[in-house]
LUMZA-985126 format. One record per residue (C-alpha): residue number from 1; x, y, z. Coordinates in steps of 0.1 Angstrom, whole numbers, plus 5000, padded with zeros to 4 digits. Layout:
// residues N
@pos NUM x X y Y z Z
...
// end
This chain:
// residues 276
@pos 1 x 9491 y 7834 z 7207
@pos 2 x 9494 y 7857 z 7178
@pos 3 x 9468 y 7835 z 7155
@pos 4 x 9437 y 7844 z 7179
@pos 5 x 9436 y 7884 z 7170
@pos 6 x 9433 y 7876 z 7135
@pos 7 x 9409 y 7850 z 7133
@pos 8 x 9387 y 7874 z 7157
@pos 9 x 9394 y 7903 z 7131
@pos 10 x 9386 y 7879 z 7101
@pos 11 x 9351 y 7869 z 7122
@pos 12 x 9343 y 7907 z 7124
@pos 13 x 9350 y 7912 z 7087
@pos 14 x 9330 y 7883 z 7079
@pos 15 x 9300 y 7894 z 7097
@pos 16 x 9304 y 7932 z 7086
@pos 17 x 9304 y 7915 z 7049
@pos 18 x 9270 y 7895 z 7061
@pos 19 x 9252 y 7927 z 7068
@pos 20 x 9266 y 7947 z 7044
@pos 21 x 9250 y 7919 z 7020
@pos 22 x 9217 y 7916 z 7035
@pos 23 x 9213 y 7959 z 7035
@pos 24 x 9220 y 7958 z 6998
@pos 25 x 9193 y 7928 z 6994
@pos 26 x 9168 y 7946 z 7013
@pos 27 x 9172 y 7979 z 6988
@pos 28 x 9170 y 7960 z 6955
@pos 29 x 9137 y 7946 z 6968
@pos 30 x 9130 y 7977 z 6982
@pos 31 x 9137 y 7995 z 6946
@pos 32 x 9117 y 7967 z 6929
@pos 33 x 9088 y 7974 z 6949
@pos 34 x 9089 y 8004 z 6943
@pos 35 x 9092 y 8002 z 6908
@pos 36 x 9063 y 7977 z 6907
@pos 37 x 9038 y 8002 z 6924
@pos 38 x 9043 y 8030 z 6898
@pos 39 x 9044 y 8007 z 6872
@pos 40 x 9005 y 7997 z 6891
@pos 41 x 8995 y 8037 z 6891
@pos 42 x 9003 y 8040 z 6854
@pos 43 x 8983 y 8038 z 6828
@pos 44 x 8980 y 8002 z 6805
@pos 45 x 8983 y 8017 z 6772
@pos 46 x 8980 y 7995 z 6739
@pos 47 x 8978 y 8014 z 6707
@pos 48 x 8991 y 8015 z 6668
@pos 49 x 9014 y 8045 z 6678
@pos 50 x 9022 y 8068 z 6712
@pos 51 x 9047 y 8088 z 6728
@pos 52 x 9059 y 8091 z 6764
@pos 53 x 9076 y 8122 z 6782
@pos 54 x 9093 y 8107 z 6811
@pos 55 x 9102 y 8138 z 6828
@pos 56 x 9064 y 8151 z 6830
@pos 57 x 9046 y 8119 z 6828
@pos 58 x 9025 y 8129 z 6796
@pos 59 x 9015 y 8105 z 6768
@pos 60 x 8995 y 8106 z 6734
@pos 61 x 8984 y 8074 z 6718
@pos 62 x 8966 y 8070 z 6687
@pos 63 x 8952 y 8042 z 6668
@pos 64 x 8928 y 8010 z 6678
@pos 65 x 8935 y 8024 z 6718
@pos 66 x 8929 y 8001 z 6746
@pos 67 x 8928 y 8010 z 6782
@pos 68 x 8926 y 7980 z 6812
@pos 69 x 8921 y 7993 z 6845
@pos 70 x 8910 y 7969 z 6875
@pos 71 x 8884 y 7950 z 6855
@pos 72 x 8875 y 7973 z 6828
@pos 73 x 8886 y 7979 z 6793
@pos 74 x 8881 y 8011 z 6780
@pos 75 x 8883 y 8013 z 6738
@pos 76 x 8890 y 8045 z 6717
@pos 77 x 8905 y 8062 z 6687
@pos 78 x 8928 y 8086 z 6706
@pos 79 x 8939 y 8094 z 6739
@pos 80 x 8958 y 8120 z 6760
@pos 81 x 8970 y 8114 z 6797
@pos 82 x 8993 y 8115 z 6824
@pos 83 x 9005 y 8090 z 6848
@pos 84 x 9016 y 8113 z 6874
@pos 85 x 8981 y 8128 z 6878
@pos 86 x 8962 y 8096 z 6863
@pos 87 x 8940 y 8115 z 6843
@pos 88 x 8932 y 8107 z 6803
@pos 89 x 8908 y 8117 z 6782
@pos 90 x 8900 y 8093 z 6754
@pos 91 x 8884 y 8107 z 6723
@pos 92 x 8868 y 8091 z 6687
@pos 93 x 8845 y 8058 z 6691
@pos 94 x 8849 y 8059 z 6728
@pos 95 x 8837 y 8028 z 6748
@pos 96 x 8838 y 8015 z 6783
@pos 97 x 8832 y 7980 z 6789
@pos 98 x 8829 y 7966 z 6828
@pos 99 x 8817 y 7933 z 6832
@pos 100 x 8784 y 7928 z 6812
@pos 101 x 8781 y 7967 z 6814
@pos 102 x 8784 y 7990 z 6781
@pos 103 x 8788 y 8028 z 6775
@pos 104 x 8794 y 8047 z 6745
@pos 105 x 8805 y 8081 z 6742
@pos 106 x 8820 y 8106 z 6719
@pos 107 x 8845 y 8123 z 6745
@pos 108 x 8857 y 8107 z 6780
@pos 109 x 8875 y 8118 z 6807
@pos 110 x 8891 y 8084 z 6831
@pos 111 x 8910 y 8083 z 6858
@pos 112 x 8927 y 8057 z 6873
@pos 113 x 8904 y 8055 z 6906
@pos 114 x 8878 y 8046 z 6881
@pos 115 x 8855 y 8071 z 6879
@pos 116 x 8848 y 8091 z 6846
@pos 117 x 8828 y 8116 z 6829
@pos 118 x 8819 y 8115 z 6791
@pos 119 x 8797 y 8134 z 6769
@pos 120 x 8770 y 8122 z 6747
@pos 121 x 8765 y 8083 z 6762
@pos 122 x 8745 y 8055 z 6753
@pos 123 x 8746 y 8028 z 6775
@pos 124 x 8730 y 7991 z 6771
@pos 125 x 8731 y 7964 z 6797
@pos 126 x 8695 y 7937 z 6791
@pos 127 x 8668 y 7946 z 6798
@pos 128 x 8675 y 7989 z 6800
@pos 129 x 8690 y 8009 z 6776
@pos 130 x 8696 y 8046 z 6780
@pos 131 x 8709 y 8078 z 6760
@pos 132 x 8718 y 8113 z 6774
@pos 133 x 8735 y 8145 z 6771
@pos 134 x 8758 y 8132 z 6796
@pos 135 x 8772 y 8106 z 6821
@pos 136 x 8795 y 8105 z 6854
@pos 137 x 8803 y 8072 z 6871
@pos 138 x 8820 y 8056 z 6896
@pos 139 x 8836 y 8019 z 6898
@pos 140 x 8799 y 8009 z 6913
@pos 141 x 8771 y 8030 z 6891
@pos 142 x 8766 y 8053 z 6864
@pos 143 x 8745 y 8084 z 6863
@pos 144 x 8732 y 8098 z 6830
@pos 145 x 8718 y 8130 z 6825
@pos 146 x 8686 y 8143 z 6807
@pos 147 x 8686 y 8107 z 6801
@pos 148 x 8658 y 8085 z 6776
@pos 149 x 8657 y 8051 z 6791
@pos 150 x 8638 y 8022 z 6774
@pos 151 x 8630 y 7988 z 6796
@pos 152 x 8639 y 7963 z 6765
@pos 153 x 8661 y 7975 z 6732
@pos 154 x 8639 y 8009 z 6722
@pos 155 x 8605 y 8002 z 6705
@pos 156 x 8568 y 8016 z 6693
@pos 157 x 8557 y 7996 z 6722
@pos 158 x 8582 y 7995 z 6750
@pos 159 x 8578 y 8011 z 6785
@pos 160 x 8599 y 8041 z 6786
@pos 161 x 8606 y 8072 z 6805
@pos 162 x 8630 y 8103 z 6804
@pos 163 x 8640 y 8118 z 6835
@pos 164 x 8667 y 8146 z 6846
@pos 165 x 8688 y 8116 z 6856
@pos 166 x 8689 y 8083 z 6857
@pos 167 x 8714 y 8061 z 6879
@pos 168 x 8723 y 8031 z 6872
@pos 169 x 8738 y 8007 z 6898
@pos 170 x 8747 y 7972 z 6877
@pos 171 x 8732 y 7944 z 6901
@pos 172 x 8713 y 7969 z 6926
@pos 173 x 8688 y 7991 z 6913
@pos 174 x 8680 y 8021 z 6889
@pos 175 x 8665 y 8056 z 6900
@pos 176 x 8658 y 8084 z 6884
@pos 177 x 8646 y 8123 z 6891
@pos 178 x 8620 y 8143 z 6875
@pos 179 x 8602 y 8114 z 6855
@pos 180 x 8579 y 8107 z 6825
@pos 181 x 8569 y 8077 z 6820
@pos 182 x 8550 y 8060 z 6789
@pos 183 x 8552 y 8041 z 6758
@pos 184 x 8573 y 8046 z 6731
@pos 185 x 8575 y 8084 z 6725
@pos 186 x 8545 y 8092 z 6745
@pos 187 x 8553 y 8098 z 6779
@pos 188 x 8525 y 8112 z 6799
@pos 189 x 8527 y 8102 z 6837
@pos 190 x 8552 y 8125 z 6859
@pos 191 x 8571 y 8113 z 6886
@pos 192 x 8592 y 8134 z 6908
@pos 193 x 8615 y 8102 z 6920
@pos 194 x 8615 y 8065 z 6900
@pos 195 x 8632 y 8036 z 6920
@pos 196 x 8632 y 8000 z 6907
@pos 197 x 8648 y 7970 z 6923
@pos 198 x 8673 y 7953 z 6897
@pos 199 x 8662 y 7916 z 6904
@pos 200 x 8621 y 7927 z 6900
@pos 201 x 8610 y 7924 z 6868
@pos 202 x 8590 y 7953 z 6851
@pos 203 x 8559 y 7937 z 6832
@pos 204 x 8546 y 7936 z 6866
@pos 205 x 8539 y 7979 z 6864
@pos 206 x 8521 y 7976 z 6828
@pos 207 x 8485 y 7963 z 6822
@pos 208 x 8469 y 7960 z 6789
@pos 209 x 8435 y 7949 z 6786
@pos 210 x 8406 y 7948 z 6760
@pos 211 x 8375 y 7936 z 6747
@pos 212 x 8336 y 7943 z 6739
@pos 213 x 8314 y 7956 z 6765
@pos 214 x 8277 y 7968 z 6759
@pos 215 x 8286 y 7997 z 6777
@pos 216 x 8313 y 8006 z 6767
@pos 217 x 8316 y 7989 z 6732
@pos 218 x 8349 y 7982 z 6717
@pos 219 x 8379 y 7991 z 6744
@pos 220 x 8414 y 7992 z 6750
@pos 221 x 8429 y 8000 z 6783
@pos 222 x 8462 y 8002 z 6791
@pos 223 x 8478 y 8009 z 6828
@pos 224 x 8513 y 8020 z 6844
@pos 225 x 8527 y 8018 z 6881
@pos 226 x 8557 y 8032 z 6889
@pos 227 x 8577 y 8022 z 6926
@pos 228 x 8580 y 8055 z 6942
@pos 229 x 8587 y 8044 z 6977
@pos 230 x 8586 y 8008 z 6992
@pos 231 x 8555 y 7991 z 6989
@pos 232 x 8535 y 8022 z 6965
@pos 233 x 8531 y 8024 z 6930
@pos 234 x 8514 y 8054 z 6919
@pos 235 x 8509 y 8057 z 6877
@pos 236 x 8476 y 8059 z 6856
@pos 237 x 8452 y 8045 z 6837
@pos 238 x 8442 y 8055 z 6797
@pos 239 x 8414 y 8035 z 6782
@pos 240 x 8402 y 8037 z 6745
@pos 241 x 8361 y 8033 z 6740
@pos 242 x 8341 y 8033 z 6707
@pos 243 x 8312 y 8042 z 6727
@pos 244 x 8325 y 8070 z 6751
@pos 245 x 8358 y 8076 z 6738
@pos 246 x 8393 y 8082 z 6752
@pos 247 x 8399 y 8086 z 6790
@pos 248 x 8423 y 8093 z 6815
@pos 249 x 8430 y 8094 z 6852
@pos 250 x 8457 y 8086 z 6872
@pos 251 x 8458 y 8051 z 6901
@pos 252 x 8477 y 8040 z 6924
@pos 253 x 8485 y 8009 z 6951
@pos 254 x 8499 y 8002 z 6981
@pos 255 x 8514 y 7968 z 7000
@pos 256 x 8516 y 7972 z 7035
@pos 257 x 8547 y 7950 z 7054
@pos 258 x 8520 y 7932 z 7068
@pos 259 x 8507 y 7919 z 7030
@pos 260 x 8473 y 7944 z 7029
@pos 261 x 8469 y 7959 z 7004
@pos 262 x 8447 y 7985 z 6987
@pos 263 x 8442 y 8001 z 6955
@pos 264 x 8426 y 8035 z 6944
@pos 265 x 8418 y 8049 z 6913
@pos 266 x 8402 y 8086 z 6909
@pos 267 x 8375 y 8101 z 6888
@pos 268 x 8388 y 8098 z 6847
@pos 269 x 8391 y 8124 z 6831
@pos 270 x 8374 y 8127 z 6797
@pos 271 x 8402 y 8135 z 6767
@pos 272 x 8376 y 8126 z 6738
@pos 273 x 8339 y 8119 z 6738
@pos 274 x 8325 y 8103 z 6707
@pos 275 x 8302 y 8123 z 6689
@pos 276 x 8261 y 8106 z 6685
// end
C-alpha cells in the first residue's frame, strides 16, 4: 500500500522533467533563430583587413571589399557601415553588379533594403550605356541624373540623348525628363518626356537616306522619332543638299489602337542655302 504514493510521485517527477526538457528545447531553437536573423540583417563583409565594434555595431574594411546582398555583389576599395542601422558607404573603385546590370561610381551609399545613392556613375547594360553626376536606385531600377545616354557602346555615330534624368528599369523600360536627342555630340531635338519599351528595338526611330536627285542634287537626310506617349513619335528631320543646302524641320507619327496611322511633317526650315 505504501509502494503506490511513490510511484505516483516518481510519475509526476518524470513528467515535470519531460517539460522542463521540452521548454529548454524550445529556447535554444528559439535563441538560434534568433541568432540566424541578425546574422541575415548584417552586412556580408569580405575584405584584406576590417574591424568590428560589437557594442555599436560599426565596422571599417579595407582592401579588395566585397559586399553580397540578395543577389547583388557590390565591389570596392574601402567601406564604412553599421549593422544595426544597415547603412555603409563604400568608397575607391566602387561597383555594383545585379544580374546582367553594371554601375560604377566613385562614392556609394547601400543599404541593406537595397537601395543606394552614389556619386559620379556610369552604368552599362547592352544596348544603353549612361554617365551622370549622379544615381539613386532601388532593388527594381536606377535613376541617373543629368545623365548622357548612348543606345550602343558611345560613338561618332550612335543615337544619343542627355536628359535631367534618365530611369532605368532592367527588363521594363527606360524614361527620361527634359530630353535632347541626336547623334554623337550633336543633340538638337528636345523632348520634355522620352519613354522606350525595353523589348523594342531602337533602329526603328532613326532614318538615313541618300542619293542624287535633279532637284535636289547630291543629298543626305537623316531622321529621328522619339516615343513620347503610346502610339506617337514626334522627332525631326535634317537633310544635307548640294543644290539647296542644309535643312531642318521637325515630324512626327501616330498609330492609332485600331492600326491607322498618319504621319506629318511641317514646313523645313532653311539652316544654309548654297550660294549660285
Amino acid at each position: 500500500m505504501k509502494t503506490r504514493p511513490k510511484l505516483a510521485r516518481a510519475r509526476v517527477d518524470d513528467f515535470a522533467a519531460f517539460v522542463i526538457c521540452r521548454v529548454l528545447l524550445f529556447l535554444v531553437l528559439g535563441a538560434a533563430a534568433i541568432g540566424r536573423a541578425e546574422t541575415s540583417s548584417q552586412f556580408r563583409v569580405d575584405a584584406d583587413v576590417g574591424n568590428l565594434n560589437f557594442e555599436t555595431g560599426e565596422f571599417t574594411s579595407k582592401g579588395h571589399v566585397r559586399i553580397r546582398d540578395k543577389g547583388a555583389l557590390l565591389t570596392a576599395d574601402e567601406v564604412h557601415g553599421n549593422n544595426r542601422t544597415g547603412v555603409a558607404t563604400v568608397s575607391g573603385n566602387v561597383a555594383l553588379t545585379r544580374g546582367a546590370v553594371r554601375l560604377l561610381a566613385d562614392t556609394m551609399t547601400y543599404k541593406l533594403d537595397g537601395t543606394f545613392s552614389a556619386e559620379h556613375v556610369r552604368l552599362g547594360n547592352y544596348p544603353f550605356y549612361a554617365e551622370g553626376d549622379s544615381a539613386t536606385g532601388t532593388a527594381t531600377e536606377i535613376t541617373i541624373v543629368h545623365a548622357r545616354v548612348s543606345y550602343g557602346e558611345p560613338g561618332p555615330w550612335q543615337p544619343t540623348f542627355t536628359a535631367d534624368s534618365f530611369t532605368y528599369g532592367p527588363g521594363s523600360q527606360v524614361r527620361s525628363e527634359n530630353s535632347l536627342v541626336g547623334i554623337g555630340h550633336l543633340q538638337w531635338l528636345p523632348f520634355p518626356k522620352f519613354k522606350k519599351e525595353m523589348g523594342l528595338p531602337f533602329i526603328p526611330y532613326v532614318s538615313l537616306t541618300g542619293g542624287y536627285r535633279s532637284s535636289l542634287g547630291v543629298f543626305g537626310e537623316a531622321g529621328m522619332h522619339v516615343p513620347v506617349a503610346p502610339g506617337l513619335q514626334l522627332g525631326g528631320d535634317l537633310g544635307v543638299y548640294s543644290s539647296r543646302g542644309v535643312m531642318f524641320g521637325p515630324s512626327g507619327s501616330y498609330s492609332g489602337a485600331d492600326n491607322r496611322s498618319a504621319a506629318a511633317r511641317l514646313v523645313p526650315i532653311r539652316l544654309y542655302q548654297r550660294s549660285r
